[in-house]
KEVEX-568934 format. One line per field, with one value per residue: x, y, z of N, C-alpha, C, O, CB in turn. Coordinates in pm, whole numbers, plus 50000, padded with zeros to 5 digits. Glycine has a CB too. Layout:
n.xx = [X ...]
n.yy = [Y ...]
n.zz = [Z ...]
ca.xx = [X ...]
ca.yy = [Y ...]
ca.zz = [Z ...]
c.xx = [X ...]
c.yy = [Y ...]
c.zz = [Z ...]
o.xx = [X ...]
o.yy = [Y ...]
o.zz = [Z ...]
cb.xx = [X ...]
cb.yy = [Y ...]
cb.zz = [Z ...]
This chain:
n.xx = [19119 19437 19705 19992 19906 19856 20139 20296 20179 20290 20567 20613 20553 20697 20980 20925 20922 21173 21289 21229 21289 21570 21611 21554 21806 21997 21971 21951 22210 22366 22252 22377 22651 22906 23161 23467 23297 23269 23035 22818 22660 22325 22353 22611 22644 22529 22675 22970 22836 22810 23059 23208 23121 23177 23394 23445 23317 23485 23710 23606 23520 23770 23935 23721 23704 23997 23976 23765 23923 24119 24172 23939 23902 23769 23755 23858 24144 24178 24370 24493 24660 24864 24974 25215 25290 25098 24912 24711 24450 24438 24205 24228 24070 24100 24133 24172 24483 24576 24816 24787 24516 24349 24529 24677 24609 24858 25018 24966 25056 25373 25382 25282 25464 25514 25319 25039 24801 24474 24194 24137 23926 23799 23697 23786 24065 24199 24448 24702 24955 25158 25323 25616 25574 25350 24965 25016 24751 24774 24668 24737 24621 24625 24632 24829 25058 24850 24655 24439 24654 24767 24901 25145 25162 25435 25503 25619 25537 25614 25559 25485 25488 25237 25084 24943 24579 24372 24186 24149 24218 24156 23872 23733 23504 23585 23591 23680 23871 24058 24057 24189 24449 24545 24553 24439 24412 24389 24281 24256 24207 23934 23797 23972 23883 23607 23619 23754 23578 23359 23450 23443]
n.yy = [70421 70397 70629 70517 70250 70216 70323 70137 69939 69975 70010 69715 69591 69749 69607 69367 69321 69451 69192 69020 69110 69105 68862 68742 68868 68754 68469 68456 68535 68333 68134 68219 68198 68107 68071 67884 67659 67428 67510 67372 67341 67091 67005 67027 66803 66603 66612 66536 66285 66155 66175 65980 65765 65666 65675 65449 65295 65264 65154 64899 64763 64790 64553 64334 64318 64209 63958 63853 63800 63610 63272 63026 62708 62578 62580 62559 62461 62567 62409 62503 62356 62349 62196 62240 62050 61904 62025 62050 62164 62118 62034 62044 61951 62035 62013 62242 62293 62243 62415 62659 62728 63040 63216 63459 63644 63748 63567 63311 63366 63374 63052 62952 63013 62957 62950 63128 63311 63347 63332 63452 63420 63393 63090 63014 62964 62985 62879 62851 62744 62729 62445 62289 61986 61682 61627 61406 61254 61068 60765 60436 60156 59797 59449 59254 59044 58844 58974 59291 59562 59894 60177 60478 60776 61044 61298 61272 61067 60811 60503 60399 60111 60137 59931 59629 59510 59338 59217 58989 58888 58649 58598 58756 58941 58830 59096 59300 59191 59200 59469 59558 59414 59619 59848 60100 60408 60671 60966 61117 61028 60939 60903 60685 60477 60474 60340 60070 59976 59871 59621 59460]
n.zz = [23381 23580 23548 23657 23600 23288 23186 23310 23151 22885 22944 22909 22753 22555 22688 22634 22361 22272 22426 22231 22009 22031 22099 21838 21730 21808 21763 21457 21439 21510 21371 21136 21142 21007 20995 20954 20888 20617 20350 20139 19896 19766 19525 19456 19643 19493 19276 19377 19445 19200 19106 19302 19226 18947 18968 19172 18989 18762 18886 18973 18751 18634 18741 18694 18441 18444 18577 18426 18177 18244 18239 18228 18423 18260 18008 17662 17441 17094 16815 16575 16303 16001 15727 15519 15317 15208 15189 15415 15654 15987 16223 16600 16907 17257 17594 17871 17961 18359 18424 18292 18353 18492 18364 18234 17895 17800 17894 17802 17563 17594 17676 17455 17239 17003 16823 16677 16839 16758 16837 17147 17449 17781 17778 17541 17380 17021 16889 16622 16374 16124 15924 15801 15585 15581 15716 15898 15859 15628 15492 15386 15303 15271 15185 15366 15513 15501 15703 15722 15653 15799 15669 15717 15496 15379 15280 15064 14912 15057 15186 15538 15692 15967 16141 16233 16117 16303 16105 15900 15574 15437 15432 15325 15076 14711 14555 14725 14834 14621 14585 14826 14786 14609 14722 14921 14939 15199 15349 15659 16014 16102 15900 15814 16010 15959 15713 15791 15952 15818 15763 15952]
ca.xx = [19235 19521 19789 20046 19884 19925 20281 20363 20185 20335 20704 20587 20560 20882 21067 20887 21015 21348 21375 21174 21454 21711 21620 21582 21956 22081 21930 22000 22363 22400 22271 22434 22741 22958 23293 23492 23231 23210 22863 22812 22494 22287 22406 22738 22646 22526 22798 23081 22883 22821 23222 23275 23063 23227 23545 23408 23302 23618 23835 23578 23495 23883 23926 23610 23820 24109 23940 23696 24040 24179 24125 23828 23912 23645 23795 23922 24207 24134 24444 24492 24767 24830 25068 25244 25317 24973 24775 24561 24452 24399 24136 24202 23982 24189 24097 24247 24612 24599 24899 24694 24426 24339 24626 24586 24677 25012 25110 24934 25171 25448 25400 25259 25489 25540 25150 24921 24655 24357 24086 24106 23844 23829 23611 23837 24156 24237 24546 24726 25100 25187 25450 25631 25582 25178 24944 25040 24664 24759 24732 24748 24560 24648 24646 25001 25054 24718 24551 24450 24770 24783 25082 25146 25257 25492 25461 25732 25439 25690 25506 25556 25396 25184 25044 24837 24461 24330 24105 24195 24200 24074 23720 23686 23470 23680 23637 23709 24040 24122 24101 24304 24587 24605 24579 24356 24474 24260 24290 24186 24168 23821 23784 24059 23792 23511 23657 23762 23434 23339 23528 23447]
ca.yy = [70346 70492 70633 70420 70135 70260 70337 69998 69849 70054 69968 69583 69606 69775 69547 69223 69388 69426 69080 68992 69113 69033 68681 68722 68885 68613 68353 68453 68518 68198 68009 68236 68209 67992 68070 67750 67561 67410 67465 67260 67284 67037 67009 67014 66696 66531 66574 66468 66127 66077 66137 65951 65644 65649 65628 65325 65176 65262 65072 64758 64752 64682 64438 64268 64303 64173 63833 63803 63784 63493 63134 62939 62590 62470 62617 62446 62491 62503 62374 62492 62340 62400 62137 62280 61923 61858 62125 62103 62234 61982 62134 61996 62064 61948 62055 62328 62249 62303 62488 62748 62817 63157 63283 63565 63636 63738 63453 63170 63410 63293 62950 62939 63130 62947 62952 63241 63322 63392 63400 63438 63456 63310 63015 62892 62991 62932 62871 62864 62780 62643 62351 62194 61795 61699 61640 61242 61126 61006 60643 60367 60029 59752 59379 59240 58909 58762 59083 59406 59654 60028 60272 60629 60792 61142 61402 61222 60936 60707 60387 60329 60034 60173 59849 59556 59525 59166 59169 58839 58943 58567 58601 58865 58912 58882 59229 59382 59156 59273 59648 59578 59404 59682 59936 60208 60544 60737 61086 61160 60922 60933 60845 60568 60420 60416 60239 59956 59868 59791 59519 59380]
ca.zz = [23425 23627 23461 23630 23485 23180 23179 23354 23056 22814 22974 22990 22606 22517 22723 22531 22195 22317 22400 22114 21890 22066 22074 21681 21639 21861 21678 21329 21454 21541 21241 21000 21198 20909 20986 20935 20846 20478 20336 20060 19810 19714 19363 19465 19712 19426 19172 19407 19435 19074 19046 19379 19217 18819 19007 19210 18879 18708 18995 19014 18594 18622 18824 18668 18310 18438 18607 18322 18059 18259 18172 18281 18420 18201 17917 17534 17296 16992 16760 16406 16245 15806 15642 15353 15270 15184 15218 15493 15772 16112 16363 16671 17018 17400 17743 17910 18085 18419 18387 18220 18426 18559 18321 18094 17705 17755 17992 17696 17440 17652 17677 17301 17178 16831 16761 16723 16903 16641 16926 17328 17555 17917 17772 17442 17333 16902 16773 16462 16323 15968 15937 15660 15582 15554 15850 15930 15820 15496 15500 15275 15358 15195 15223 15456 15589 15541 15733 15626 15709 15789 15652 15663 15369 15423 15150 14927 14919 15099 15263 15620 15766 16092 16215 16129 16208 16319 16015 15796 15426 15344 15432 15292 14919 14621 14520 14906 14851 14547 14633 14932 14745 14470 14804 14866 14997 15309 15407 15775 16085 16094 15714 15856 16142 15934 15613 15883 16040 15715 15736 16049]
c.xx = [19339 19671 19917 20029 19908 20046 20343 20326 20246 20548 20687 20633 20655 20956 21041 20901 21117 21383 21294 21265 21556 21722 21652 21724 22001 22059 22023 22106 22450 22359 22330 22577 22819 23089 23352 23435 23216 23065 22851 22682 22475 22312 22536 22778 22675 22614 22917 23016 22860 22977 23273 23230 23134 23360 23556 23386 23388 23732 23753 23547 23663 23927 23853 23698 23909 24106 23860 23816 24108 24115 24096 23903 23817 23660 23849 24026 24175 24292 24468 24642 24768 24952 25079 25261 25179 24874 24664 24567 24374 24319 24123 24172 24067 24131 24204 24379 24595 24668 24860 24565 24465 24471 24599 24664 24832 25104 25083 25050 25283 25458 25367 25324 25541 25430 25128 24825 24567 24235 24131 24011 23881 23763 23662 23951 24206 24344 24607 24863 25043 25344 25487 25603 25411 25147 24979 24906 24617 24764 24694 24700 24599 24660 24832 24960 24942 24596 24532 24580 24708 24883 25055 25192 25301 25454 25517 25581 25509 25604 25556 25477 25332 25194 24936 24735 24452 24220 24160 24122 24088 23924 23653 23623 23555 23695 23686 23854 24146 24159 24208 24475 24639 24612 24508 24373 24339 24313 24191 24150 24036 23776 23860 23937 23714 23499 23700 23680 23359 23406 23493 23331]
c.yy = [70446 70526 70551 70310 70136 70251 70215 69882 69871 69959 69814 69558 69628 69635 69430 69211 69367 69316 69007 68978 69100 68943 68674 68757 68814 68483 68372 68458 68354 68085 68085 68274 68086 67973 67946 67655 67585 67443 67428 67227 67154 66939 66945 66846 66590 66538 66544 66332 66084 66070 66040 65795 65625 65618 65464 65220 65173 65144 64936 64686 64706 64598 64349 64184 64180 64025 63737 63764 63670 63358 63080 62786 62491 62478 62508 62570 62456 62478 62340 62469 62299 62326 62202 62176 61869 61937 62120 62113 62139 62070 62022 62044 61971 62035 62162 62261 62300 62391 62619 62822 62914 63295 63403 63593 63643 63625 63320 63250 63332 63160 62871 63018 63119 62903 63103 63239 63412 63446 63373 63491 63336 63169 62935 63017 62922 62989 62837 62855 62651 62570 62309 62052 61817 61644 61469 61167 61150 60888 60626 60200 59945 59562 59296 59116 58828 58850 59215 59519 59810 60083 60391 60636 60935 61226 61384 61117 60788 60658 60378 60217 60094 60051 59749 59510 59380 59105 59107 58867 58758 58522 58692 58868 58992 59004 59324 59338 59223 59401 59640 59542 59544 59818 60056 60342 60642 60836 61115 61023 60899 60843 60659 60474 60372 60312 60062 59888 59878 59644 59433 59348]
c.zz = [23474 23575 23499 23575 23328 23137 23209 23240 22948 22823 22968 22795 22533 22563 22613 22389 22176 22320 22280 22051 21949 22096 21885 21655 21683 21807 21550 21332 21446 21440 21113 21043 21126 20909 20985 20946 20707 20445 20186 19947 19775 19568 19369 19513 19589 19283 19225 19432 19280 19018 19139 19280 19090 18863 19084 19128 18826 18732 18952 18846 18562 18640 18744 18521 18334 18503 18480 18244 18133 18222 18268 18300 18332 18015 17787 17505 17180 16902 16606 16336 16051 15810 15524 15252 15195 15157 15283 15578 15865 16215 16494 16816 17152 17490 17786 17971 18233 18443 18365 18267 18524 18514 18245 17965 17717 17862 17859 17592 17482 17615 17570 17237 17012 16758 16743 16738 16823 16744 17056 17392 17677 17892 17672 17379 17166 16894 16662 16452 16185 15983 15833 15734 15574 15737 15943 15920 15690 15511 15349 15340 15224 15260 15302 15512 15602 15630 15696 15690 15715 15770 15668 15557 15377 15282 15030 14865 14945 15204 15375 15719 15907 16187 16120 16225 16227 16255 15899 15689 15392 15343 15386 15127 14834 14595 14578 14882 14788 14517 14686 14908 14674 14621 14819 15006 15050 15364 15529 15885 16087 15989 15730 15889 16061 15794 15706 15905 15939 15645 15854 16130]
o.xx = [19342 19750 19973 20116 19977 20071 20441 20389 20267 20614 20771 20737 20702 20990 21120 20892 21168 21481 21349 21325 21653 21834 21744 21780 22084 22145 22136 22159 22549 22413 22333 22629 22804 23143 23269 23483 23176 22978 22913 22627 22574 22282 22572 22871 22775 22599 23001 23098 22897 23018 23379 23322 23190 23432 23645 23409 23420 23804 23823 23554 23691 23977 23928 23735 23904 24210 23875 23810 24181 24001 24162 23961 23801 23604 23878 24020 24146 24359 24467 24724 24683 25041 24989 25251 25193 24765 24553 24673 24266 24369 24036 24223 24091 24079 24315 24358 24599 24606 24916 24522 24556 24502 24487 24780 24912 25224 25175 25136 25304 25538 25399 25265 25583 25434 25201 24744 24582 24187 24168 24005 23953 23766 23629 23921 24252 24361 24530 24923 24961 25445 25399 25603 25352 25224 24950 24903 24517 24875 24657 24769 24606 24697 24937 24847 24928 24478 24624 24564 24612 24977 24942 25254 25197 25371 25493 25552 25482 25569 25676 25411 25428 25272 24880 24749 24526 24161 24214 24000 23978 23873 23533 23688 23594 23810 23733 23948 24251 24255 24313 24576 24758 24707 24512 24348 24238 24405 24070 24080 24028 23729 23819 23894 23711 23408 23661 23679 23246 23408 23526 23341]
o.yy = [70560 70432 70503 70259 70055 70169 70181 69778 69764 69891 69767 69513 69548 69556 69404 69111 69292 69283 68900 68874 69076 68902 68617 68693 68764 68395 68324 68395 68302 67975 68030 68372 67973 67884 67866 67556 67690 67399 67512 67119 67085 66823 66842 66776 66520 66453 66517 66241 65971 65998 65990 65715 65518 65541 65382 65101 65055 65077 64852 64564 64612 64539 64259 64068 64076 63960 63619 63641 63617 63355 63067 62741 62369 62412 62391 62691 62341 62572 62237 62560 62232 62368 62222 62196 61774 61911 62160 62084 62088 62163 61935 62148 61851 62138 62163 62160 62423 62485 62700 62932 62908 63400 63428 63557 63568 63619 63245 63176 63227 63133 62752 63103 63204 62835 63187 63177 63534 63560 63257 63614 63237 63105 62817 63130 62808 63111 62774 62945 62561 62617 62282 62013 61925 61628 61457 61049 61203 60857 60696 60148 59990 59547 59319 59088 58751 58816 59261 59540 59842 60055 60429 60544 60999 61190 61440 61128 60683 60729 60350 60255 60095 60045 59765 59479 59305 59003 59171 58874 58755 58434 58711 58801 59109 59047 59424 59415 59274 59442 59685 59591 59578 59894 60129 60344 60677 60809 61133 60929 60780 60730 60554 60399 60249 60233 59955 59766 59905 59591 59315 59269]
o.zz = [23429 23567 23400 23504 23267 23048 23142 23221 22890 22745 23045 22746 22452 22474 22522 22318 22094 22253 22257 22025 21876 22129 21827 21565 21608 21815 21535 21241 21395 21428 21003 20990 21173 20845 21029 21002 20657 20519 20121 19924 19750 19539 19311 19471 19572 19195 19138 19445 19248 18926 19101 19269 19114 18801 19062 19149 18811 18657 18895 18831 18487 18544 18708 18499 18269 18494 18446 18243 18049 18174 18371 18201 18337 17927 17814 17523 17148 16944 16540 16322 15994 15884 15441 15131 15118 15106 15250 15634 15832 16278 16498 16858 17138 17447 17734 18037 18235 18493 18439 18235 18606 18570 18200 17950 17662 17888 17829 17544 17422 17525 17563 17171 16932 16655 16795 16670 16820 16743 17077 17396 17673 17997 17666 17342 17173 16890 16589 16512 16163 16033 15751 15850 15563 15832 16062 15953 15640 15553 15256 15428 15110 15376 15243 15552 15697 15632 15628 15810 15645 15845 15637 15502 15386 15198 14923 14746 14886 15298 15372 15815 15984 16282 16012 16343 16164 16290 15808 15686 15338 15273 15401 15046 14836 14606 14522 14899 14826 14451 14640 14959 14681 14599 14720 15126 14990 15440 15512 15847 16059 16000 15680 15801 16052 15769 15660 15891 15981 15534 15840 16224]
cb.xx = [19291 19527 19809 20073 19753 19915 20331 20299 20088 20280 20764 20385 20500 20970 21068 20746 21041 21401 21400 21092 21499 21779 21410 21486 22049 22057 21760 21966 22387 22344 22099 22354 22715 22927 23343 23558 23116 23223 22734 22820 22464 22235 22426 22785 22512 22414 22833 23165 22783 22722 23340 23252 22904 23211 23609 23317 23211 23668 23843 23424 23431 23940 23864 23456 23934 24192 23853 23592 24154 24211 24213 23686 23910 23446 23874 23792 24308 24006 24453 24429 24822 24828 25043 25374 25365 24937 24717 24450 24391 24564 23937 24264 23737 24390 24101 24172 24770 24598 24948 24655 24344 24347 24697 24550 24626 25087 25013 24718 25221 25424 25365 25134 25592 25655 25011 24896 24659 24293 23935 24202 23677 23757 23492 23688 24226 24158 24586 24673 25280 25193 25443 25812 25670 25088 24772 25103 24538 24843 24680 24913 24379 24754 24567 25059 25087 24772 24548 24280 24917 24749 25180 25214 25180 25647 25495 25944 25360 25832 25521 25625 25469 25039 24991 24901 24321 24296 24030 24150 24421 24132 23671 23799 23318 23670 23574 23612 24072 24095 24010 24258 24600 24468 24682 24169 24573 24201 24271 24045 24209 23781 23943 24173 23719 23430 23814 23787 23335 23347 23676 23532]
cb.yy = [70256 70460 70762 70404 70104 70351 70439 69947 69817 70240 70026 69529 69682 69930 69526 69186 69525 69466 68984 69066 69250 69063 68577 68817 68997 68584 68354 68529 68582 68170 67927 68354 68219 68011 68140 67720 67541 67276 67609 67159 67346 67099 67171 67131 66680 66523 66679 66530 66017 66148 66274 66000 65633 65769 65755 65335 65170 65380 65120 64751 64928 64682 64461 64385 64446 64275 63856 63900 63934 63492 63047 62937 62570 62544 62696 62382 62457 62597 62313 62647 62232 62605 62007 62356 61831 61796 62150 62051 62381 61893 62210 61933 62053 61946 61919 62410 62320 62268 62441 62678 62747 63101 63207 63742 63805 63914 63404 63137 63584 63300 62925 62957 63197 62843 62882 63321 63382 63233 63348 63490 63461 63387 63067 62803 62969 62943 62862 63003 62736 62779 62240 62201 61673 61549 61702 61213 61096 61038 60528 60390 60039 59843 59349 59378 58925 58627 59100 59487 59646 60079 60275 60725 60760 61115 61544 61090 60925 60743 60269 60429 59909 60222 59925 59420 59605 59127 59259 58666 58981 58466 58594 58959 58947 58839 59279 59294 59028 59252 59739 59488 59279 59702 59958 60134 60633 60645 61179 61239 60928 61047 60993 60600 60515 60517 60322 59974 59925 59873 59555 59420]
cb.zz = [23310 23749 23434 23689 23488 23176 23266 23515 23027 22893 23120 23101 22570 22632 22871 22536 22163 22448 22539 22063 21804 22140 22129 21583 21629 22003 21641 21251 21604 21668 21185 20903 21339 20770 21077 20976 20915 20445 20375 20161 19661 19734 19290 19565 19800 19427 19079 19524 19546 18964 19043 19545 19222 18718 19128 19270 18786 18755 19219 19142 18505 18633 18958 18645 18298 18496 18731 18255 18022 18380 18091 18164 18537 18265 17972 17363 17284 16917 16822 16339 16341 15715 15619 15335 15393 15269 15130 15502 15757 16211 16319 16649 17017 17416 17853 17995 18040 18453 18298 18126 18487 18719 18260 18147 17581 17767 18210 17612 17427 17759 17763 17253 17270 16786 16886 16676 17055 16524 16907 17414 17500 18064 17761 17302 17441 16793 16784 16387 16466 15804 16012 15569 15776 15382 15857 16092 15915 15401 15620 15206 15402 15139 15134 15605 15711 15642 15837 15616 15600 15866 15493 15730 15217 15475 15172 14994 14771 15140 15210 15692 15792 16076 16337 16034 16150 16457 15981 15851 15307 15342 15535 15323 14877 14521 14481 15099 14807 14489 14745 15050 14644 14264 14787 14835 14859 15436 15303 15716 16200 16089 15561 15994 16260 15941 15519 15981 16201 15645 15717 16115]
């Protein structure tokens, strides 16, 4: 072979080196070229979203709180009231007030504010106050005008006529009569009702 050939392959070679590597320092320049750019590990990615997301639950876990603690339109009161007069305690159950819905504890404090609130949730609200005098179902049945009567009686055990039922004492058997004259004393409307429709 002739020695220019040689040499021309020789120089063909160098040159394809040269730009060989000087494609490689231009490259690597250029991707390790970071100047004001953030770079950001992996790790790092993923612990700003597990703080970006606890903060997301934080914000919406409040919110959630603070809808859940209002009052359900579908909601009860419950209504505990304690006669000292008597000693006992009246449990009574009512429907929510409109008024009241979508409110929350310290708005029912407010507007209950001479009860206490024993339980609240968004689903039944219990309260509680103690009163003097007894609970008003004390009666006293007794025969009146030819039908059987109803009275209250207050904590003194003072008689007050209520009303009179449209059940006629004189059909009634002697011994039913004779209770009813001598009078026979009923604690609780209920207790009231069902001593009645024994009569009728």
């Amino acid at each position: 072979m002739d020695k220019k050939w040689i040499v021309c392959i020789i120089i063909a070679i160098i040159l394809g080196l040269a730009i060989g590597i000087g494609l490689a320092i231009y490259s690597s320049n250029s991707n390790g070229d970071t100047e004001g750019i953030d770079i950001v590990s992996d790790k790092e990615l993923a612990e700003e979203d597990i703080v970006s997301n606890l903060e997301y639950n934080e914000v919406n876990s409040i919110e959630t709180i603070a809808k859940e603690n209002t009052i359900s339109p579908n909601a009860i009161i419950i209504e505990k009231v304690y006669y000292e007069g008597c000693d006992h305690l009246i449990r009574k159950t009512v429907d929510i007030p409109e008024t009241l819905v979508n409110k929350t504890e310290e708005e029912v404090k407010k507007q209950y504010s001479d009860w206490k609130i024993e339980e609240y949730t968004p689903t039944q609200i219990t309260l509680y106050k103690t009163v003097t005098g007894n609970c008003g179902e004390h009666y006293f049945v007794q025969e009146h005008n030819g039908v059987i009567g109803i009275y209250t009686t207050d904590e003194y055990g003072v008689k007050t006529l209520k009303e009179d039922t449209e059940i006629v004492t004189q059909y009634l058997p002697e011994a039913d009569l004779q209770k009813l004259k001598a009078g026979v004393e009923i604690i609780g409307h209920t207790k009231l009702v069902e001593f009645l429709e024994d009569f009728e």
